[in-house]
C-alpha positions in Angstrom: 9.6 -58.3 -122.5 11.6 -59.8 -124.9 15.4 -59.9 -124.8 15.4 -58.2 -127.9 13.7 -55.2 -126.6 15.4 -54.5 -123.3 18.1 -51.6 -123.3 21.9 -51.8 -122.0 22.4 -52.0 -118.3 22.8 -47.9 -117.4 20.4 -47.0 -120.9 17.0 -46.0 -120.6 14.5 -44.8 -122.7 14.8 -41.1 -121.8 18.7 -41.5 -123.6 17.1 -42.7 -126.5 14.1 -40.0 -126.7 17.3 -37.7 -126.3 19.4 -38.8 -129.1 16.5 -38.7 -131.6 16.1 -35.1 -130.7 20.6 -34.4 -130.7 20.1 -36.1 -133.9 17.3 -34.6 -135.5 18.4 -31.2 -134.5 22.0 -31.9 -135.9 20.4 -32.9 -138.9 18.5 -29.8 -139.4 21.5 -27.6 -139.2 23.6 -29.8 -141.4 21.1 -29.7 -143.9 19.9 -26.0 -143.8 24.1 -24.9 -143.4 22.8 -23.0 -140.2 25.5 -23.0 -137.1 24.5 -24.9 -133.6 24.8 -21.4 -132.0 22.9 -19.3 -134.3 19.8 -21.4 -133.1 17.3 -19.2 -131.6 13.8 -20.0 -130.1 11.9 -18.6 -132.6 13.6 -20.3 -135.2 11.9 -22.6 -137.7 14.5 -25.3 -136.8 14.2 -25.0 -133.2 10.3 -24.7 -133.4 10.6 -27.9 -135.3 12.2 -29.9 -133.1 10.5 -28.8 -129.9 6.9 -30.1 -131.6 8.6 -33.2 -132.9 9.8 -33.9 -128.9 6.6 -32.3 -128.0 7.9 -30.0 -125.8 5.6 -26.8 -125.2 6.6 -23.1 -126.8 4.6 -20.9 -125.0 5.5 -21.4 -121.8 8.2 -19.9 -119.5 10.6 -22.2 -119.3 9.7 -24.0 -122.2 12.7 -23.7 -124.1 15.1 -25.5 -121.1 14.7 -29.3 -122.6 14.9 -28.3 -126.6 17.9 -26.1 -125.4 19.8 -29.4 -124.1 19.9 -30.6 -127.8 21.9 -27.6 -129.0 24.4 -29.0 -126.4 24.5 -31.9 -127.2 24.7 -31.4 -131.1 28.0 -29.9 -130.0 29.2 -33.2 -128.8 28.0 -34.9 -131.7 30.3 -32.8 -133.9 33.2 -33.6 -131.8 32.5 -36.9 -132.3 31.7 -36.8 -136.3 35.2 -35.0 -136.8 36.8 -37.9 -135.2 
């Protein structure tokens, strides 16, 4: 592997994969004026998300890892009023 590719020491790619989706789902709700917490499963935003991340909708606990975003947007915003 080339130095260029490998990650900081305590990074992996699973961080990464999970900062596309904080981002992308921050994004969304910037753009659309919607509020982190008014979010919901069956929203459009959500739904798009969880198929970008490729996490499943149908099943029972589907909605776990996509939920982890909202979270995490919420730290984002912390950050951006910094």
């Amino acid at each position: 592997m080339q130095e260029s590719q490998k990650l900081e020491e305590g990074h992996s790619y699973h961080d990464l994969r999970h900062t596309f989706g904080t981002n992308l789902f921050y994004a969304m709700c910037k753009n659309k004026a919607v509020r982190f917490d008014d979010v919901t499963p069956t929203s459009s935003i959500y739904l798009y998300v969880a198929k970008r991340m490729g996490h499943s909708i149908n099943s029972r606990n589907s909605n776990i890892s996509t939920k982890s975003y909202i979270r995490s947007a919420h730290v984002a915003e912390q950050l951006n009023a910094i």
